[in-house]
KOLTIDO-473696 format. One record per residue (C-alpha): x, y, z; residue number from 1; residue in one letter. Coordinates in Angstrom, 3 decimals, decimal comma. Layout:
KOLTIDO-473696
SITE	u	v	w	n	res
SITE	X	Y	Z	NUM	A
...
***
This chain:
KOLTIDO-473696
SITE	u	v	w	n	res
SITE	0,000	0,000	0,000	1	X
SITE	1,248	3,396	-1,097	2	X
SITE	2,646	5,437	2,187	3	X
SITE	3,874	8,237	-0,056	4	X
SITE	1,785	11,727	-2,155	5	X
SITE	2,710	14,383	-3,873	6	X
SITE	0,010	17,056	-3,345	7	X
SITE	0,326	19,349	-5,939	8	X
SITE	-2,156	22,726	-5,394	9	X
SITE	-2,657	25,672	-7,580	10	X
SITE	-3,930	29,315	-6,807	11	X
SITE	-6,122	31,413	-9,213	12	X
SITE	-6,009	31,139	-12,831	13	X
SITE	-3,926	33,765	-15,006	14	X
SITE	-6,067	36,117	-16,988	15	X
SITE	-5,992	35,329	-20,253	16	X
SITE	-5,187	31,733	-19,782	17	X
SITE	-8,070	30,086	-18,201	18	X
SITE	-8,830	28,413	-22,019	19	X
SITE	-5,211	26,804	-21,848	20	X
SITE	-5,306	26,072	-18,306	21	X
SITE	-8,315	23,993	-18,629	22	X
SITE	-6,450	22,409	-21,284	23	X
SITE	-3,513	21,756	-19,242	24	X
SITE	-5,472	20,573	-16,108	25	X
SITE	-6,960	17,891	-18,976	26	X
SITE	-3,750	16,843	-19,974	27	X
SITE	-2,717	16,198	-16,133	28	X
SITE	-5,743	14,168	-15,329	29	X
SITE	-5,050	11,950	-18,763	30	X
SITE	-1,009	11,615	-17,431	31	X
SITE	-1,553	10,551	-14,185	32	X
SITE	-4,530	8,582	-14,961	33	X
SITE	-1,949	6,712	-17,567	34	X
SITE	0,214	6,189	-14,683	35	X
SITE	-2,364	4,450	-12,326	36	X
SITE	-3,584	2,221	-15,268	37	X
SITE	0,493	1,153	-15,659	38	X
SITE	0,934	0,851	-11,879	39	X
SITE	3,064	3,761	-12,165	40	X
SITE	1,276	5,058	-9,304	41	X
SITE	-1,409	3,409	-6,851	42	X
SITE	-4,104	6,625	-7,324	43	X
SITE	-5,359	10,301	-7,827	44	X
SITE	-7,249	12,293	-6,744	45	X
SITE	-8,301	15,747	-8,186	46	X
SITE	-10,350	18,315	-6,128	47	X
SITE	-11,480	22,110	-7,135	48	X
SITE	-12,501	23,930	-4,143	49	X
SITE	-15,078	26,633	-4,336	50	X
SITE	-14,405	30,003	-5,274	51	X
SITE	-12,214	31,462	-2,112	52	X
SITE	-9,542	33,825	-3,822	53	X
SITE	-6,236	31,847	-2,430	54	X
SITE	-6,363	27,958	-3,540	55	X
SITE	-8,005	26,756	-6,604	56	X
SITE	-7,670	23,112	-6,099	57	X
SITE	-5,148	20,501	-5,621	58	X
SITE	-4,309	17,154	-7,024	59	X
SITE	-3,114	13,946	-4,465	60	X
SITE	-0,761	11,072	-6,398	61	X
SITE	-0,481	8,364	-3,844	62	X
SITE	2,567	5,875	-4,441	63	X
SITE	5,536	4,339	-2,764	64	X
SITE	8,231	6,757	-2,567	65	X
SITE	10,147	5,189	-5,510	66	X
SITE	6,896	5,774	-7,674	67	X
SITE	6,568	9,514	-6,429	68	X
SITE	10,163	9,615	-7,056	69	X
SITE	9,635	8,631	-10,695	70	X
SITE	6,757	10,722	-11,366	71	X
SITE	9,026	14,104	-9,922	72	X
SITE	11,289	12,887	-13,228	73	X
SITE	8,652	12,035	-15,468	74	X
SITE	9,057	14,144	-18,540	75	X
SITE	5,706	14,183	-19,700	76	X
SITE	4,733	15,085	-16,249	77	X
SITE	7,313	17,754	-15,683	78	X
SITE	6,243	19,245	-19,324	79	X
SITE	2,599	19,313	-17,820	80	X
SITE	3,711	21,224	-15,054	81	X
SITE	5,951	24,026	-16,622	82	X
SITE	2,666	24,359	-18,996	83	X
SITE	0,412	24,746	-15,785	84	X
SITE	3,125	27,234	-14,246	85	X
SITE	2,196	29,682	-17,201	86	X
SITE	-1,385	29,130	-16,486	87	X
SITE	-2,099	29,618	-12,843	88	X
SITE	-0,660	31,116	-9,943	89	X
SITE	1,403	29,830	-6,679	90	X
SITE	1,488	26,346	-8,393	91	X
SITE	2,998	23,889	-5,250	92	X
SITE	4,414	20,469	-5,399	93	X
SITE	4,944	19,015	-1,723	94	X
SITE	5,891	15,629	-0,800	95	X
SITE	3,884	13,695	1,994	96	X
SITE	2,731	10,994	3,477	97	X
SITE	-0,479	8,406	4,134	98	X
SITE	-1,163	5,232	5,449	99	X
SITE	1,724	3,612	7,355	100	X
SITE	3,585	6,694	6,456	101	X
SITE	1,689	8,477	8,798	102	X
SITE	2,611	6,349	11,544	103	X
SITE	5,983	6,454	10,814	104	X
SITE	6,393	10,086	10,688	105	X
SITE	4,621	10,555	13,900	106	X
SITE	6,814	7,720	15,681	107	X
SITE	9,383	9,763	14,771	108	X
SITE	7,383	13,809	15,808	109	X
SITE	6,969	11,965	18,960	110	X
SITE	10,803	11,153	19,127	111	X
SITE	11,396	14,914	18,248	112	X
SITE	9,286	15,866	21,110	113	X
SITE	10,599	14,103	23,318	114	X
SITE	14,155	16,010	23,304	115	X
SITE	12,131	19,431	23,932	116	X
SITE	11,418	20,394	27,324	117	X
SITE	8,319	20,712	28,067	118	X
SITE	6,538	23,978	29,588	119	X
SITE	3,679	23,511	32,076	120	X
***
């Protein structure tokens, strides 16, 4: 089971480009959707958020970090992404974790804490 995302979020679309960034958010559903049909990567998910004026939406790949690791290099996927950088704003690609990954990182937050004193 994947343990690994990349969470990739966008702000507001450019002016003037919301024809080719609807174009370009096409193109990155049809890549990573390749990639979970090859077992490139476990899943997706894409979410638009309603109007708010900071975060448009965001896209979730779930994988092992070898397959998040691979997609980073893709060159498809990196084309998609300099494409979607001239389309919207405050584009972000952060690395993450789910599943047993959360476990993990929290075994080792609660190792962390545990080296700060703590104030009553």
């Amino acid at each position: 089971m994947a343990d690994r995302l990349l969470f990739i979020s966008w702000g507001q679309t450019v002016r003037g480009a919301e024809e080719r960034g609807l174009e370009v958010f096409n193109d990155a559903l049809g890549i990573l959707g390749r990639m979970q049909q090859d077992g490139r990567i476990e899943k997706f998910d894409a979410v638009l958020l309603s109007p708010n004026g900071d975060l448009g939406g965001y896209l979730e790949v779930h994988g092992t970090a070898q397959q998040i690791a691979a997609v980073r290099e893709d060159e498809e996927f990196l084309r998609n992404m300099l494409d979607a950088e001239l389309c919207v704003d405050r584009i972000r690609h952060i690395d993450g974790y789910a599943n047993e990954g959360v476990a993990r990182m929290m075994g080792l937050y609660q190792e962390a804490i545990s080296k700060v004193p703590q104030r009553a």
